[in-house]
MITOR-214594 format. One record per atom (N, C-alpha, C, O, CB): residue number from 1; residue in one letter; chain; x, z, y. Coordinates in nm, 2 decimals. Each point is the difference from the previous one (the first is absolute). Glycine has a CB too. Layout:
REM MITOR-214594
(site NUM; 'A'; 'A'; (X; Z; Y))
...
***
This chain:
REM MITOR-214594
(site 1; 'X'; 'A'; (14.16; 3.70; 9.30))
(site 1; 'X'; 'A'; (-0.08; 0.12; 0.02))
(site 1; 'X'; 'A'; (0.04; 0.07; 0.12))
(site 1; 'X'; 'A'; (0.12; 0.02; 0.04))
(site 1; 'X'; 'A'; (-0.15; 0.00; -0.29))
(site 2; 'X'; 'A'; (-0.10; 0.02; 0.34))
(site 2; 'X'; 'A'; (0.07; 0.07; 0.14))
(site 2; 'X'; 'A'; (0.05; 0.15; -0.06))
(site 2; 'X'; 'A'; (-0.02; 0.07; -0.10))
(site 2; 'X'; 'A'; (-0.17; -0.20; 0.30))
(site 3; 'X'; 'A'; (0.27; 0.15; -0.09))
(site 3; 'X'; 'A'; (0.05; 0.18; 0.00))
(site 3; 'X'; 'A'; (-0.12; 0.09; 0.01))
(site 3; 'X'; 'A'; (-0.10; -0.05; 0.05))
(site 3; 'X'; 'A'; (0.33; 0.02; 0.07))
(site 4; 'X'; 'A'; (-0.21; 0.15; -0.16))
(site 4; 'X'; 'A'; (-0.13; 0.12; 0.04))
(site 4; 'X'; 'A'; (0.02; 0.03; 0.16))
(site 4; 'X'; 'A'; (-0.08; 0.07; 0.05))
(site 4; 'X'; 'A'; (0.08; 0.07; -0.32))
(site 5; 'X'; 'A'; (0.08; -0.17; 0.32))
(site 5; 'X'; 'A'; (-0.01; 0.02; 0.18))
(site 5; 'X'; 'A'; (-0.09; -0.12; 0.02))
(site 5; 'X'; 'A'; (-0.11; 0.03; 0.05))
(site 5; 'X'; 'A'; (0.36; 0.08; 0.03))
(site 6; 'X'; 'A'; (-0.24; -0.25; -0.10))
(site 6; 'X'; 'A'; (-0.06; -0.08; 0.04))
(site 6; 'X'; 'A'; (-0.15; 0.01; -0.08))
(site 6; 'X'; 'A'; (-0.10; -0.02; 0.08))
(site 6; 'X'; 'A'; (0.34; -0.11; 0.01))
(site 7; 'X'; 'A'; (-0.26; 0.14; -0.16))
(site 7; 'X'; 'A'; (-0.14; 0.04; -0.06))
(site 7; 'X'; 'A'; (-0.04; 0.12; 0.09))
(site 7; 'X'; 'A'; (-0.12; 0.02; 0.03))
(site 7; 'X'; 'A'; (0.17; -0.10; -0.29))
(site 8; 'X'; 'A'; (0.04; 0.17; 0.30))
(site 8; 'X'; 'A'; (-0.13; 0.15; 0.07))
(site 8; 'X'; 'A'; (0.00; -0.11; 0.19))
(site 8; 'X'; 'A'; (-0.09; -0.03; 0.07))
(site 8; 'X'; 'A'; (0.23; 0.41; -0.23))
(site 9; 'X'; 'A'; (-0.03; -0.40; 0.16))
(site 9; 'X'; 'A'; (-0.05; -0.08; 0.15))
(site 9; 'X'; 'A'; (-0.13; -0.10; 0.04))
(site 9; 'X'; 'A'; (-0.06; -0.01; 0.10))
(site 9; 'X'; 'A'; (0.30; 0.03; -0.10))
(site 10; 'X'; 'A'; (-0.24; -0.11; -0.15))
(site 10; 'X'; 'A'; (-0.11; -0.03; -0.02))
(site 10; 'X'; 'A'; (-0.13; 0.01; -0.02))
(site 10; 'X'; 'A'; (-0.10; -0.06; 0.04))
(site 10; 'X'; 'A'; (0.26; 0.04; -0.04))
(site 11; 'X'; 'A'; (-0.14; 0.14; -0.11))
(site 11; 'X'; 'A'; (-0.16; 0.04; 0.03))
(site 11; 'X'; 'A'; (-0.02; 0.13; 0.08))
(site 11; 'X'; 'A'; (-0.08; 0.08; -0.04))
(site 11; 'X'; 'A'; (0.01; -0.18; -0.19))
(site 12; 'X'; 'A'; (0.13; 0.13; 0.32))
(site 12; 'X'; 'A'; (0.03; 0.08; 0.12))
(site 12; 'X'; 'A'; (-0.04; -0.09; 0.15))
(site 12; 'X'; 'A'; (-0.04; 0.03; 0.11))
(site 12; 'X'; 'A'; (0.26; 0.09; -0.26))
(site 13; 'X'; 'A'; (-0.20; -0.23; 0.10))
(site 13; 'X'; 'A'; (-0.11; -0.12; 0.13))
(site 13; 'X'; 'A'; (-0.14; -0.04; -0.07))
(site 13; 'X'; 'A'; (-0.10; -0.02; 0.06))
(site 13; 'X'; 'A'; (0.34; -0.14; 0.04))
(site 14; 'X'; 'A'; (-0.23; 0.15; -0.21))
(site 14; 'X'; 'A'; (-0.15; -0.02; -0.06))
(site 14; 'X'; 'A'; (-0.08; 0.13; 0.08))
(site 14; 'X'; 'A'; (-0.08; -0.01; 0.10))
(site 14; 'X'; 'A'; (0.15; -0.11; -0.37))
(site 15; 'X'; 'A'; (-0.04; 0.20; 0.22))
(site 15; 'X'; 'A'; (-0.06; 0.16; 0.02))
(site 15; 'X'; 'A'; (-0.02; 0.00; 0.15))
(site 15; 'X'; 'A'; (-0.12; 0.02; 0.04))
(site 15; 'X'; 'A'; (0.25; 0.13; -0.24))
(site 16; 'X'; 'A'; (-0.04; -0.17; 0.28))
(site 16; 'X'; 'A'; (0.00; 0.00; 0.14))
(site 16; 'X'; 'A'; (-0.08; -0.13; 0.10))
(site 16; 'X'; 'A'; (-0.04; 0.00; 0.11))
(site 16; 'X'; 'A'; (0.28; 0.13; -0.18))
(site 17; 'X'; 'A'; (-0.26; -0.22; -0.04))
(site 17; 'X'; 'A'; (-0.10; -0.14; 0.09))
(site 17; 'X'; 'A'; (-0.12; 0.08; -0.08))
(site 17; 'X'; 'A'; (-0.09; -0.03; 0.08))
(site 17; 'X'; 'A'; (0.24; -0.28; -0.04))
(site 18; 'X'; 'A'; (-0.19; 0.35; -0.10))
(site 18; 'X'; 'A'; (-0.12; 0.07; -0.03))
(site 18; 'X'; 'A'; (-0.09; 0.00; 0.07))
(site 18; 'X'; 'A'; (0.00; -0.06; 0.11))
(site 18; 'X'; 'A'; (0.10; 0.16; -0.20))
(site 19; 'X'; 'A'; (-0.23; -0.01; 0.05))
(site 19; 'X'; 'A'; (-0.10; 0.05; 0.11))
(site 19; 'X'; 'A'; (0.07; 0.18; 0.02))
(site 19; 'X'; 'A'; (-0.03; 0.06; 0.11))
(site 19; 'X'; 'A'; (-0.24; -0.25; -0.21))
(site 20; 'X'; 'A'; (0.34; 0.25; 0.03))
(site 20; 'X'; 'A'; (0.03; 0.10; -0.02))
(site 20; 'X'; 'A'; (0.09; 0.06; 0.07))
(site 20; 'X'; 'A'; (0.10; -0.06; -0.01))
(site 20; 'X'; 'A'; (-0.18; -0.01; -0.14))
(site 21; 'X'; 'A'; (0.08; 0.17; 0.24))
(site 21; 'X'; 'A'; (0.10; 0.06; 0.10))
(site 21; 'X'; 'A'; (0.15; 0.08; -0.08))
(site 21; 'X'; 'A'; (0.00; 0.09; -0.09))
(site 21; 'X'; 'A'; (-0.24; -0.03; 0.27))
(site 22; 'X'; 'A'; (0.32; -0.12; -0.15))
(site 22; 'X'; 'A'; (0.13; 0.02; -0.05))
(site 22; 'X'; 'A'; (0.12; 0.07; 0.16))
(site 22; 'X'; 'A'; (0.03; -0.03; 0.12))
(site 22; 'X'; 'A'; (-0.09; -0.23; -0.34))
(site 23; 'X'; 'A'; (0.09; 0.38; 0.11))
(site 23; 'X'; 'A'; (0.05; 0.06; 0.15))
(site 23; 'X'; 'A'; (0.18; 0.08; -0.09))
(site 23; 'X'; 'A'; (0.03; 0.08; -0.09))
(site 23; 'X'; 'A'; (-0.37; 0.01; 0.26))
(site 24; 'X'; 'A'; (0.40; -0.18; -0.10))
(site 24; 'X'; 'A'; (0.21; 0.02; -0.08))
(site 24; 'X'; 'A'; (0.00; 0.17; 0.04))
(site 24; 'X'; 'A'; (-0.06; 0.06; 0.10))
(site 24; 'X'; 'A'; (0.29; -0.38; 0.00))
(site 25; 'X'; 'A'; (-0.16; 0.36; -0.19))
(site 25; 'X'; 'A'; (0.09; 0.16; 0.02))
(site 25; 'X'; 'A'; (0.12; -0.09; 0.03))
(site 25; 'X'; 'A'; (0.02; -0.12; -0.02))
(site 25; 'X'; 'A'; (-0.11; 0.35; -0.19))
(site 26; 'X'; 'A'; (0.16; -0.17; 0.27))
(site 26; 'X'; 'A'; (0.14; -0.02; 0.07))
(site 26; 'X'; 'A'; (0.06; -0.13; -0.02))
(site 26; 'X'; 'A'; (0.10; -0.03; -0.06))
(site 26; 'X'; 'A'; (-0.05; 0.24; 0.02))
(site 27; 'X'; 'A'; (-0.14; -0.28; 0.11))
(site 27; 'X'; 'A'; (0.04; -0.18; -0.02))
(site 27; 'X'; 'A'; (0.10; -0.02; -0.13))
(site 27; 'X'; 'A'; (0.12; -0.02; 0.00))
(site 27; 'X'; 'A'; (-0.12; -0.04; 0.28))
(site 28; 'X'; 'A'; (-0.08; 0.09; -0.40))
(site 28; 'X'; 'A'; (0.08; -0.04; -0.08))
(site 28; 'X'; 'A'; (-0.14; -0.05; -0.09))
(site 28; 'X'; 'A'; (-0.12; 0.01; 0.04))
(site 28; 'X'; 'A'; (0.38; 0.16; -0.02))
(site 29; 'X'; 'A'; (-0.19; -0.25; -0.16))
(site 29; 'X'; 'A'; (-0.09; -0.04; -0.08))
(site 29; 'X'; 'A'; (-0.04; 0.04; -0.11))
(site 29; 'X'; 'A'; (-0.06; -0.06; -0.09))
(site 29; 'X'; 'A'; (0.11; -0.07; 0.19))
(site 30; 'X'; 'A'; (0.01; 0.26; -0.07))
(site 30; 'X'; 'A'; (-0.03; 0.08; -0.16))
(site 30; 'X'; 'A'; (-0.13; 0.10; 0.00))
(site 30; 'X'; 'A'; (-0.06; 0.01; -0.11))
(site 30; 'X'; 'A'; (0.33; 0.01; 0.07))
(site 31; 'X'; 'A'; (-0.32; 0.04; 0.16))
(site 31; 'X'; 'A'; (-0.15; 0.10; 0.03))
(site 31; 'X'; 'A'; (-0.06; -0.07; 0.12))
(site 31; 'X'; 'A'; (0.05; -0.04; 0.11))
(site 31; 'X'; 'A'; (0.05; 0.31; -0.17))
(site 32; 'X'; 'A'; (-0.22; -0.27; 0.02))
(site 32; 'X'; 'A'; (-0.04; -0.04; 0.12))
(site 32; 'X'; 'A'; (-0.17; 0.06; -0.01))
(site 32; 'X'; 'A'; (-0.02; 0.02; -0.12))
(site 32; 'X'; 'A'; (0.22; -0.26; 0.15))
(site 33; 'X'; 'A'; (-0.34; 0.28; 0.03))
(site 33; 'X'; 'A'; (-0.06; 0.02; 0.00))
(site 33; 'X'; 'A'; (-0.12; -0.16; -0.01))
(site 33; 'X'; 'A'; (0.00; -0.10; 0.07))
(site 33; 'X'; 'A'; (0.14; 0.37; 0.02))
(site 34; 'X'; 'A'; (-0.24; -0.25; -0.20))
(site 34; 'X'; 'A'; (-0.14; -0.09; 0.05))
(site 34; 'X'; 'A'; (-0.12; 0.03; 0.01))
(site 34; 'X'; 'A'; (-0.04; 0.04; -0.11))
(site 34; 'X'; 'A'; (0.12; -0.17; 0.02))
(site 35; 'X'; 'A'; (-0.19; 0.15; 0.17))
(site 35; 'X'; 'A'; (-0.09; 0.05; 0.05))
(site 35; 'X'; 'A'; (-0.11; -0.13; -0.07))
(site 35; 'X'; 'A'; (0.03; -0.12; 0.03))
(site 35; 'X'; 'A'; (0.10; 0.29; 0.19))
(site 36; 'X'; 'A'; (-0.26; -0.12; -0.32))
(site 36; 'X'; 'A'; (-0.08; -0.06; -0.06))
(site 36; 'X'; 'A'; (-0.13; 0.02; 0.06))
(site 36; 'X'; 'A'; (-0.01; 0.09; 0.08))
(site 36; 'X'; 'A'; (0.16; -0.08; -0.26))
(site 37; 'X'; 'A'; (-0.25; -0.08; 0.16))
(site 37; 'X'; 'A'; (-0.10; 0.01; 0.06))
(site 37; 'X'; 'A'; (-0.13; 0.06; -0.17))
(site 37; 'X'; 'A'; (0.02; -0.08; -0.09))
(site 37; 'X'; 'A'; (0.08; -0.16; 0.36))
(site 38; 'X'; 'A'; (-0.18; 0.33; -0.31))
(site 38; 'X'; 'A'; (-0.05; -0.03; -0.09))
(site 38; 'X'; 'A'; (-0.11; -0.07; -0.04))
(site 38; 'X'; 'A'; (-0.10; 0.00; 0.08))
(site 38; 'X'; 'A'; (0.21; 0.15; -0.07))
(site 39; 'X'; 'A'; (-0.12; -0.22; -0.13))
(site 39; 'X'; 'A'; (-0.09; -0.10; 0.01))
(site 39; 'X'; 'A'; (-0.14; 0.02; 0.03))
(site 39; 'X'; 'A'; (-0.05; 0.11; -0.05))
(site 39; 'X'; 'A'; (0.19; -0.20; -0.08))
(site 40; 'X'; 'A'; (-0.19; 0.04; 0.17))
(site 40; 'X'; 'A'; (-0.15; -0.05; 0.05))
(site 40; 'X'; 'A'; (-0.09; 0.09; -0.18))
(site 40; 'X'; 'A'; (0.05; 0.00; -0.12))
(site 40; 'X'; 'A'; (0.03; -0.35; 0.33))
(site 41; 'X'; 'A'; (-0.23; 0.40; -0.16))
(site 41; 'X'; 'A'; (-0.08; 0.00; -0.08))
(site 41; 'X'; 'A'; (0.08; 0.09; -0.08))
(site 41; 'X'; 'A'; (-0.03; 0.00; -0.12))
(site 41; 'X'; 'A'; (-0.10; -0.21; 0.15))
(site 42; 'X'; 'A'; (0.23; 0.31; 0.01))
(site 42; 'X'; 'A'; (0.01; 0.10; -0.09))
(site 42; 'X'; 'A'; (0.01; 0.13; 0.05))
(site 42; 'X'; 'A'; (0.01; 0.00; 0.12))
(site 42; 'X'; 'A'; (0.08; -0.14; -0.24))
(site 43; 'X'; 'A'; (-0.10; 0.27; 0.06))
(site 43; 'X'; 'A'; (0.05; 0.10; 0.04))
(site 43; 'X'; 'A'; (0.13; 0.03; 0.11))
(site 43; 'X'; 'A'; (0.02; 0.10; 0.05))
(site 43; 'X'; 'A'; (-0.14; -0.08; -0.26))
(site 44; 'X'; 'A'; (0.19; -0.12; 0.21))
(site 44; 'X'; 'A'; (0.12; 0.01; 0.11))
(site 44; 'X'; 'A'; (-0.01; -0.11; 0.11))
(site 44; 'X'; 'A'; (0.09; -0.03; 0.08))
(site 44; 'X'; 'A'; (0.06; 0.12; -0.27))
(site 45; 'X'; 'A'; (-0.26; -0.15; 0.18))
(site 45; 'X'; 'A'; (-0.07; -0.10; 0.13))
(site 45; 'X'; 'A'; (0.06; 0.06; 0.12))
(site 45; 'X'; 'A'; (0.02; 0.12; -0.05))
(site 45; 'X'; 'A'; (-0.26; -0.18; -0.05))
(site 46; 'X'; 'A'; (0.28; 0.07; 0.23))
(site 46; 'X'; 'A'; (0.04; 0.02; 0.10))
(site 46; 'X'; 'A'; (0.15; 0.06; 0.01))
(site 46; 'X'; 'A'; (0.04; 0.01; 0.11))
(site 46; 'X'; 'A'; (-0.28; 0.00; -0.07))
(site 47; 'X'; 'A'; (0.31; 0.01; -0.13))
(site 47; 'X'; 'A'; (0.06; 0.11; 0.00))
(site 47; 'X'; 'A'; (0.17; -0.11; 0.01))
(site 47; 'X'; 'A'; (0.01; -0.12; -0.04))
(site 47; 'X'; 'A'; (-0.23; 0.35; -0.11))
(site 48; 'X'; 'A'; (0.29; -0.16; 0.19))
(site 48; 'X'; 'A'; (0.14; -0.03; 0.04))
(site 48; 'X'; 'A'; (0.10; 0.08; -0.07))
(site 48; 'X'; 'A'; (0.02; 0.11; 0.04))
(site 48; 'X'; 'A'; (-0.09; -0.17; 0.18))
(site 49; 'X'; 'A'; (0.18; 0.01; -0.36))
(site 49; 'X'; 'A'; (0.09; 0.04; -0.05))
(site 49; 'X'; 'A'; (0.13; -0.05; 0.04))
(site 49; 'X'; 'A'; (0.03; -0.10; 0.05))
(site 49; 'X'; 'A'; (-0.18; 0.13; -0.19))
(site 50; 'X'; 'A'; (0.23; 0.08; 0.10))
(site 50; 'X'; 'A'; (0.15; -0.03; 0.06))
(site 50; 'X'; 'A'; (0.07; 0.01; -0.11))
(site 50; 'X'; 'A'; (-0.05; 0.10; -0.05))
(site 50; 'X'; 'A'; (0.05; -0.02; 0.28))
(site 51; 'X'; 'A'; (0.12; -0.14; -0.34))
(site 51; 'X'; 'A'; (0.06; 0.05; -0.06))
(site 51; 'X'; 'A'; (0.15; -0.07; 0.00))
(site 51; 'X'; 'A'; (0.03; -0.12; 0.02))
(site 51; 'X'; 'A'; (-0.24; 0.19; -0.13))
(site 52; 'X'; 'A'; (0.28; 0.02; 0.10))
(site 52; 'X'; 'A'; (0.16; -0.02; 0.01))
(site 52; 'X'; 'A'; (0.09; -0.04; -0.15))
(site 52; 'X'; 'A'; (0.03; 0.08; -0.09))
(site 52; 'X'; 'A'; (-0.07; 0.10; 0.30))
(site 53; 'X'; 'A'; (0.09; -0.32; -0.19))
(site 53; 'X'; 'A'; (0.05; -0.08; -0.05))
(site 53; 'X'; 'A'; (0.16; 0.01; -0.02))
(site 53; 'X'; 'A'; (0.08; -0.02; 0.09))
(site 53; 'X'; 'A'; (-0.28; -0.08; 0.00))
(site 54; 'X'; 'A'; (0.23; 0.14; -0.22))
(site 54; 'X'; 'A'; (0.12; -0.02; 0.01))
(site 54; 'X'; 'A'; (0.10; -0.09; -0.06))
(site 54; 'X'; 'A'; (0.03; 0.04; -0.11))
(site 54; 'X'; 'A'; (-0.10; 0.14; 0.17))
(site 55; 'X'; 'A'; (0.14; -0.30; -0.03))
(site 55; 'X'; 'A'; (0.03; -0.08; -0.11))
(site 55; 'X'; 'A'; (0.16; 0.05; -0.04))
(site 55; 'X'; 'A'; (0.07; 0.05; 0.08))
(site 55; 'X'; 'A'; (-0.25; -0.27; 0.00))
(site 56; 'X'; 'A'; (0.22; 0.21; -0.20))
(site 56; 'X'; 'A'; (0.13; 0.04; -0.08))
(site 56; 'X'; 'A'; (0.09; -0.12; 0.02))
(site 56; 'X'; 'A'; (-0.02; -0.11; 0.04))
(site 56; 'X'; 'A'; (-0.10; 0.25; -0.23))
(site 57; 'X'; 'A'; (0.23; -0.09; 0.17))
(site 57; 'X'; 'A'; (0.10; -0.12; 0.05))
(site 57; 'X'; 'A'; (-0.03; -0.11; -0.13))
(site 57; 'X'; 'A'; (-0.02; -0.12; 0.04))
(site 57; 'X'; 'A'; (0.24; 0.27; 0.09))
(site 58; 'X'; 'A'; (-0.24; -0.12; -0.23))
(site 58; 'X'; 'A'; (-0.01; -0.09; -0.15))
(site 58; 'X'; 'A'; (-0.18; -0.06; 0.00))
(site 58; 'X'; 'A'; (-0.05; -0.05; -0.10))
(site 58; 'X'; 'A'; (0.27; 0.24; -0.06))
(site 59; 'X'; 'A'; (-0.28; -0.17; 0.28))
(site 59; 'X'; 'A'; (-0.11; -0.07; 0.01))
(site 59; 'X'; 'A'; (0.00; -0.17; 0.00))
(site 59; 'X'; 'A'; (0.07; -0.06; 0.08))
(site 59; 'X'; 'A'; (-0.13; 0.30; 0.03))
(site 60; 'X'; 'A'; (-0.02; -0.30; -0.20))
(site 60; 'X'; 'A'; (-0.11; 0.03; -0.05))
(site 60; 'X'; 'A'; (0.02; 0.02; -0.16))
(site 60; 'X'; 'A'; (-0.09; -0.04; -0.08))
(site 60; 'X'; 'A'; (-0.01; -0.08; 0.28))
(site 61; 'X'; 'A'; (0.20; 0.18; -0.25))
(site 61; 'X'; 'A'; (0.05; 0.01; -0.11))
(site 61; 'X'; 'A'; (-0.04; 0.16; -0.01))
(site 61; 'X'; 'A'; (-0.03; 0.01; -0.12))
(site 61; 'X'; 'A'; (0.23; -0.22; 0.12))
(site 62; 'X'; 'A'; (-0.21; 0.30; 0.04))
(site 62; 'X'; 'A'; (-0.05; 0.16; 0.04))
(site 62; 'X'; 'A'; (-0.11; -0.03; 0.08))
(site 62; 'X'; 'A'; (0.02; -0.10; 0.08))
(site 62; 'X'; 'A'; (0.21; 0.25; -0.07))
(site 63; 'X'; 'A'; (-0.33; -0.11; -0.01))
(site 63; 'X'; 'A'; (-0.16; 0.01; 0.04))
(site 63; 'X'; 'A'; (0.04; 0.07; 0.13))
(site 63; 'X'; 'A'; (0.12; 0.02; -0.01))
(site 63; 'X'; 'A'; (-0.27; 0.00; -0.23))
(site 64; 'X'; 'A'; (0.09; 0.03; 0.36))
(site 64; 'X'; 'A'; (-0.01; 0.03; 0.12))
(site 64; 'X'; 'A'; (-0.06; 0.18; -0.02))
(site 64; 'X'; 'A'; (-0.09; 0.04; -0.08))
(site 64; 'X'; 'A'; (0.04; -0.35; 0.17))
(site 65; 'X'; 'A'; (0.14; 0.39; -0.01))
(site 65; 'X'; 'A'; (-0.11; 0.10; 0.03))
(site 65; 'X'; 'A'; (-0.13; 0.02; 0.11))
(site 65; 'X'; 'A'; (0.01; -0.01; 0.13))
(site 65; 'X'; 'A'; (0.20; 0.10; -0.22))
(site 66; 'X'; 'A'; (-0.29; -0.07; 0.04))
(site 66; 'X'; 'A'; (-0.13; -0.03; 0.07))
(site 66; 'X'; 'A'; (-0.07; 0.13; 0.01))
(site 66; 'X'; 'A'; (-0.05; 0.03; -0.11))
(site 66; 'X'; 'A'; (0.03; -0.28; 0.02))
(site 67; 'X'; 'A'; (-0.01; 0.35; 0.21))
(site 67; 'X'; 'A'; (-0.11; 0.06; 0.02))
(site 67; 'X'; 'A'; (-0.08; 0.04; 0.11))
(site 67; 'X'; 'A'; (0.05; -0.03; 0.10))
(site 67; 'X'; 'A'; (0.05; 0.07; -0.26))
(site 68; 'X'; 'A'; (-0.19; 0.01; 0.17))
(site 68; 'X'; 'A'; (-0.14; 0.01; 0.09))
(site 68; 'X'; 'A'; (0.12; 0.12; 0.10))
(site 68; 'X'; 'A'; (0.08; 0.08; -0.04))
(site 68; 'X'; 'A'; (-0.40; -0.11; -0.17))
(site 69; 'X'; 'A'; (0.29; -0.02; 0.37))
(site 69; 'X'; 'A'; (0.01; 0.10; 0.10))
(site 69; 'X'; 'A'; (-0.15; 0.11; 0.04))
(site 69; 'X'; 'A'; (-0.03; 0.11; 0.03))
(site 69; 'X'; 'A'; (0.23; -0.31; 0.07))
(site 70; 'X'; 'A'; (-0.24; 0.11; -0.13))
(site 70; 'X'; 'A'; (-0.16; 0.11; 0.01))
(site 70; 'X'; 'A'; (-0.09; -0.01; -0.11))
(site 70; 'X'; 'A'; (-0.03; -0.11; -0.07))
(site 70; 'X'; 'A'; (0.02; 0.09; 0.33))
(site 71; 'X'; 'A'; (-0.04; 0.13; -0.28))
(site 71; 'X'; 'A'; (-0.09; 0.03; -0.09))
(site 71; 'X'; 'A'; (-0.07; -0.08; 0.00))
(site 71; 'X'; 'A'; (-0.06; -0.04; 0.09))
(site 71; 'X'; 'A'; (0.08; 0.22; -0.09))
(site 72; 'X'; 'A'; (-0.03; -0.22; -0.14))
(site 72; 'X'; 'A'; (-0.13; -0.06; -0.09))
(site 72; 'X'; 'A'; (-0.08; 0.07; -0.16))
(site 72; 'X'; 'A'; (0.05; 0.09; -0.07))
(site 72; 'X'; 'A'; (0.09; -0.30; 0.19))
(site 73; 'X'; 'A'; (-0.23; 0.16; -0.13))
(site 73; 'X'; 'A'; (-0.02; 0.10; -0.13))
(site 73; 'X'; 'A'; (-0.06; -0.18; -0.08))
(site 73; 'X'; 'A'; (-0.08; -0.08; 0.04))
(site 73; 'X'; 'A'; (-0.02; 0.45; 0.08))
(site 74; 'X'; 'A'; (0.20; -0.37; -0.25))
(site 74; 'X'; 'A'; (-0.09; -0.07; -0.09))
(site 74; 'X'; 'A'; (0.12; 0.04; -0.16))
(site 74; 'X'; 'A'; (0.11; 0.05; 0.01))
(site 74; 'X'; 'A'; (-0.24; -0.30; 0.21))
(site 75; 'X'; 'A'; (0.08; 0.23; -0.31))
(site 75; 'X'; 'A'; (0.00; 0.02; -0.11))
(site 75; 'X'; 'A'; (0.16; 0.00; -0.05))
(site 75; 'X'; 'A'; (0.05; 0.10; -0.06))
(site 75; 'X'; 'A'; (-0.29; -0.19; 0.06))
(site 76; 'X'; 'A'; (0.31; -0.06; 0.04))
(site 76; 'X'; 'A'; (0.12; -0.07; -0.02))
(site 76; 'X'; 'A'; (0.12; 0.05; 0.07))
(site 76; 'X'; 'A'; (0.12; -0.02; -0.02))
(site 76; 'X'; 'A'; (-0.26; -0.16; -0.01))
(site 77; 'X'; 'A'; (0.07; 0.27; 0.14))
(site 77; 'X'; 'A'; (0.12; 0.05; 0.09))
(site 77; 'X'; 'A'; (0.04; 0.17; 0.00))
(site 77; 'X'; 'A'; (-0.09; 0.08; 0.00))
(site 77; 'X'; 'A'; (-0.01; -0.29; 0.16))
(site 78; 'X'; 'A'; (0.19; 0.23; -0.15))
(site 78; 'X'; 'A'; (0.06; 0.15; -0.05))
(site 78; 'X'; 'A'; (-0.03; 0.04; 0.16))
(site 78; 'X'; 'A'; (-0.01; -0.08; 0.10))
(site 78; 'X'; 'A'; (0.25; 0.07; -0.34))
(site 79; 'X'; 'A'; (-0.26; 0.15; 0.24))
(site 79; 'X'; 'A'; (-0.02; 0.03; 0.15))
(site 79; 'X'; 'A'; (0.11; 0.05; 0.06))
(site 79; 'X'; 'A'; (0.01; 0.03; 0.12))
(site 79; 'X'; 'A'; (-0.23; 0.01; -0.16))
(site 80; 'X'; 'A'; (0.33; -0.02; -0.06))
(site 80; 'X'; 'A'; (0.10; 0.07; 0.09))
(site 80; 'X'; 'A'; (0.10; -0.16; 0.07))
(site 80; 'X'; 'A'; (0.10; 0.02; 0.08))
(site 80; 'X'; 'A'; (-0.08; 0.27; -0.28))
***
């Protein structure tokens, strides 16, 4: 079984060969920002999200903090 460092490094290059813009906080591998495109044929068609990523040292064993740098409005998402 791999370590939780080598599992976030890993899907830390998945995420990063992506289509998806991946941008490091302080060359480290714990925050880093990804900029989404929204999908086609919806209310968020054109539009560009950013949300900031944070992985825990006990990742993927603790879930990631994950939230929106700019406003969005949908149902699932708290606004603060």
């Amino acid at each position: 079984m791999s370590s939780p460092s080598k599992r976030r490094e890993m899907d830390l290059m998945k995420l990063m060969m992506s289509d998806y813009k991946v941008d490091m906080i302080n060359d480290g591998m714990h925050e880093f920002y990804v900029d989404f495109h929204g999908p086609s044929e919806s209310p968020y068609q054109g539009g560009v999200w950013r949300i900031r990523v944070e992985l825990p040292d006990a990742y993927p064993y603790k879930s990631p903090s994950i939230g929106f740098v700019n406003k969005i409005y949908h149902p699932n998402v708290d606004e603060m």
